[in-house]
N, C-alpha and C positions, 0 to 999 in steps of 0.2 A: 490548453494552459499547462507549461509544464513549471516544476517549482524548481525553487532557487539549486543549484549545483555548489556545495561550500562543504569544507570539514567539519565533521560531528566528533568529536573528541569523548564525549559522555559516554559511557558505558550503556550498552542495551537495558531494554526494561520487557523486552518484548521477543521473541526469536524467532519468526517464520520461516515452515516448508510449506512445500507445497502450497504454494504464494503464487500471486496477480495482483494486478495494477489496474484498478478502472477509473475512470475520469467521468465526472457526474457533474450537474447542475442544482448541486447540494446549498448556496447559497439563495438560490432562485433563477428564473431562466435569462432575466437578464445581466447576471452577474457570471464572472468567469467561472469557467467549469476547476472545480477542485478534484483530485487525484487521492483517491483510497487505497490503500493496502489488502487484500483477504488472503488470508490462509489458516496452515494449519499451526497454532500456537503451542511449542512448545514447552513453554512453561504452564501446567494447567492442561494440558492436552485435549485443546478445543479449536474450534472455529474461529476466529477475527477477525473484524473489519476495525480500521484505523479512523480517525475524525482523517479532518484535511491535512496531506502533507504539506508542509511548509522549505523544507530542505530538504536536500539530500547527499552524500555522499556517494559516488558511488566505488572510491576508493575500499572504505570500512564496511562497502553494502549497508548501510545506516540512515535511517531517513526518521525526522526531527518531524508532529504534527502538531496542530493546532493546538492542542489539550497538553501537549509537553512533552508528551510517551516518546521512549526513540525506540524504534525496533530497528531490528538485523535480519536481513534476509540470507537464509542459510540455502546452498545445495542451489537448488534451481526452481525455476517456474513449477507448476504443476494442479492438480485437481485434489479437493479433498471433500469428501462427501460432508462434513462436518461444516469446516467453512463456506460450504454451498449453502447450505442452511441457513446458517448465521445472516448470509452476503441475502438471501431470497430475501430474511422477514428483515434486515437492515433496507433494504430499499423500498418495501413494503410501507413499513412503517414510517420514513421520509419523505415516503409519497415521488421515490424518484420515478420518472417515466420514461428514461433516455441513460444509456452509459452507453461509452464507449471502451474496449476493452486495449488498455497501452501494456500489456502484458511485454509484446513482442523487444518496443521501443527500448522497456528498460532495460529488458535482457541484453541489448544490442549493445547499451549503452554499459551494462557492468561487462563484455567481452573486451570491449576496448579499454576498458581500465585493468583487467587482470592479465593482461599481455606485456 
């Protein structure tokens, strides 16, 4: 499932480093798999996982979710012990059993737009 590709015009609310991109069956297993955000958030200086992306930009790095939030993916993909955390008890808690990790896809995807 990937989400819509359109301009985000709105200003961030949200700022991640050290960010990934997983794809889950967060609606249930027979509904498309939705695409989360995790990193490390800048404002606040924590861990994040995003509801379901709905858009994306990959012009602005800006991606528009479910709940309304835009954030901005700053710097590059990466690991952050904090949002490991977050992302473990977030799938815990959802009772996710299955992701797949689109980290690589997006990244591929903002090189051909910064060119």
């Amino acid at each position: 499932m990937a989400w819509r590709i359109e301009p985000i015009p709105q200003a961030p609310t949200k700022t991640l480093d050290a960010w990934c991109v997983y794809e889950v069956p967060f609606d249930g297993p027979d509904a498309p798999w939705t695409r989360h955000l995790v990193g490390f958030r800048v404002e606040g200086s924590k861990g994040q996982v995003s509801s379901p992306v709905e858009s994306f930009d990959p012009v602005t790095r800006r991606a528009r979710t479910r709940s309304g939030q835009v954030y901005e993916l700053r710097i590059g993909p990466g690991f952050d012990a904090a949002a490991f955390v977050v992302w473990s008890t977030w799938i815990y808690v959802n009772r996710i059993r299955e992701a797949l990790d689109v980290t690589d896809e997006v990244e591929s995807l903002l090189r051909n737009f910064s060119q």
